[in-house]
C-alpha positions in Angstrom: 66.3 139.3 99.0 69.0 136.9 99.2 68.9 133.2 99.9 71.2 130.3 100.6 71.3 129.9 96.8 73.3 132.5 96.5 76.4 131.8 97.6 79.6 130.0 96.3 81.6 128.0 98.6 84.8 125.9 98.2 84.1 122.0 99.8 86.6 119.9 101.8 88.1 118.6 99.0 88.5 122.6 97.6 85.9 122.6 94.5 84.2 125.8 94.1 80.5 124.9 94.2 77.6 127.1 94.5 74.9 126.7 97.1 71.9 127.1 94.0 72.8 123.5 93.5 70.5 122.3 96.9 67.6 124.5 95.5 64.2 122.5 96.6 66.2 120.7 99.4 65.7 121.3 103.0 69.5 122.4 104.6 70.5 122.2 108.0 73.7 123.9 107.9 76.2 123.5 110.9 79.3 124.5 111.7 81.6 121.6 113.1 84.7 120.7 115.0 86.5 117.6 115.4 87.7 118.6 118.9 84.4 119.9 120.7 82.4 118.7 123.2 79.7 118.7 120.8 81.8 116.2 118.2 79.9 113.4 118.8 76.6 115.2 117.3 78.4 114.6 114.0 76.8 110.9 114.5 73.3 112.2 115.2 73.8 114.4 112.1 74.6 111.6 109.5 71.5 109.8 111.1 69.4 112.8 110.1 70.9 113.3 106.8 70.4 109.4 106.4 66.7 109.4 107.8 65.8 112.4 105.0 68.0 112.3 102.7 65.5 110.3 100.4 63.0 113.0 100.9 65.2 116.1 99.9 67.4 116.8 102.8 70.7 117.5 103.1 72.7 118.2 106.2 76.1 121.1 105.1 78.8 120.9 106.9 81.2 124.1 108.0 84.3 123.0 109.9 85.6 126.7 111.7 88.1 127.1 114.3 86.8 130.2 115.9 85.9 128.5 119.4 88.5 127.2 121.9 90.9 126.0 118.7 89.1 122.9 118.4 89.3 122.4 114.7 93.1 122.7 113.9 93.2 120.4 111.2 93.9 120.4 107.5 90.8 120.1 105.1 92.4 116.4 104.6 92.8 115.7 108.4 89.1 116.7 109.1 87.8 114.7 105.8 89.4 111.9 107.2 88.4 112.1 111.1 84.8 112.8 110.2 85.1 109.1 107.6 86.7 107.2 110.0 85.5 108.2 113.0 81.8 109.0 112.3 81.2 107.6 108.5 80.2 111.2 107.5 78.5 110.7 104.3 76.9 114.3 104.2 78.1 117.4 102.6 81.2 118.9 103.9 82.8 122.2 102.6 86.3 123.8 103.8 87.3 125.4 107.2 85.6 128.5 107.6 85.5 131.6 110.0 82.0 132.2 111.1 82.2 134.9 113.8 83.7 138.3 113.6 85.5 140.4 110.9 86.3 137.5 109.0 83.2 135.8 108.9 82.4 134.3 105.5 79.7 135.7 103.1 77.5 132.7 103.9 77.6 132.8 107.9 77.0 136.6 107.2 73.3 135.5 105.3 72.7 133.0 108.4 73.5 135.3 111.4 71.6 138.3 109.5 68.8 136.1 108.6 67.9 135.1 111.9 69.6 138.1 114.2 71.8 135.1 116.2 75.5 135.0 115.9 77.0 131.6 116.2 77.8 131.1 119.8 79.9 127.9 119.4 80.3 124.8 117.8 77.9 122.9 116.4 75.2 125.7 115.9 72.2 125.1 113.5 70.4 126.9 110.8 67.3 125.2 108.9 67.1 126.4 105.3 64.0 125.7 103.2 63.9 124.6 99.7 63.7 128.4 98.7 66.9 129.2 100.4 65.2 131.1 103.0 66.6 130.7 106.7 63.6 129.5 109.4 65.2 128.9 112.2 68.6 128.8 114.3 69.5 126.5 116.9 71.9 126.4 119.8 74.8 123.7 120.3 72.3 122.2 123.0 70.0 121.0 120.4 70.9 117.8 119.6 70.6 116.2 115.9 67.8 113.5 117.5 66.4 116.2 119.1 62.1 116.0 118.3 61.5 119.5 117.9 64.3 119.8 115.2 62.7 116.4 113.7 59.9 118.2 113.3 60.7 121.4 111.8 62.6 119.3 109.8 59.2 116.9 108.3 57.3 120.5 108.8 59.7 121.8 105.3 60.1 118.3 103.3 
C-alpha cells in the first residue's frame, strides 16, 4: 500500500526531495494560490504550522493553477508573494496540476486515498506520521478551524 512517503517531488526552489523525509510527522498538505479567494488562509496556515511545528507537524504546500488561473506565477514570483505577503515559513514545493489528466503522482495518492478530487483552491488532506491519508477537507475549512485543530492534536 502506498503512502505519502513515497513520493518525490521538486520544491519551490526546484530540489528534488522525497516525501519519506516527513516520515513520523503529521502533514497537512494543501494546494495554494496566490490569487484566490481563499489566499488569505495562507496566514491561518503558517499559524498552524507555527502552533505544531514543535510537536511534529508540518504544513506542504502545492501551488497549482487548475482553478480560475489564479496562480500564474513563476516558482520565484509565488516564493516571494507567499514571504512578503504572508511570512510563509512552511514547506512549499513547485506549481503543480492536481486535477485531471495531468494530475501529479502525489494528488493521484491523495484523491485515491480518500475518493474526493480537489474541488478548488486551498483543499486539505491530513497525512499521519505513517504516510497514510485520514481525512480531506473542503476550501470552506479554514486553517483555525476547531475540528481540523483537533484531528490535527488527535495524530501528534
Amino acid at each position: 500500500m502506498a503512502t505519502l512517503h513515497d513520493f518525490n517531488v521538486t520544491t519551490i526552489d526546484g530540489q528534488l526531495v522525497s516525501l519519506a523525509q516527513y516520515k513520523g510527522k503529521v502533514c497537512l498538505v494543501v494546494n495554494v494560490a496566490s490569487r484566490c479567494g481563499y489566499t488569505p488562509q495562507y496566514k491561518g496556515l503558517e499559524a498552524l504550522y507555527r502552533d505544531y511545528k514543535d510537536r511534529g507537524f508540518v504544513v506542504l504546500g502545492f501551488p497549482s493553477n487548475d482553478f480560475g488561473g489564479q496562480e500564474p506565477g513563476t516558482e520565484a514570483e509565488i516564493k516571494q508573494f507567499c514571504t512578503t505577503k504572508y511570512d510563509v515559513t512552511f514547506d512549499m514545493f513547485a506549481k503543480v496540476p492536481v486535477k485531471g489528466a495531468q494530475k501529479v503522482d502525489v494528488y493521484k495518492f491523495l484523491t485515491e486515498s480518500t475518493g474526493n478530487e480537489v474541488q478548488w483552491n486551498f483543499n486539505k488532506f491530513l497525512v499521519d506520521k505513517e504516510g497514510k491519508v485520514v481525512k480531506y477537507y473542503p476550501s470552506s475549512v479554514s486553517p483555525d478551524s476547531e475540528a481540523l485543530r483537533k484531528d490535527i492534536e488527535a495524530l501528534l
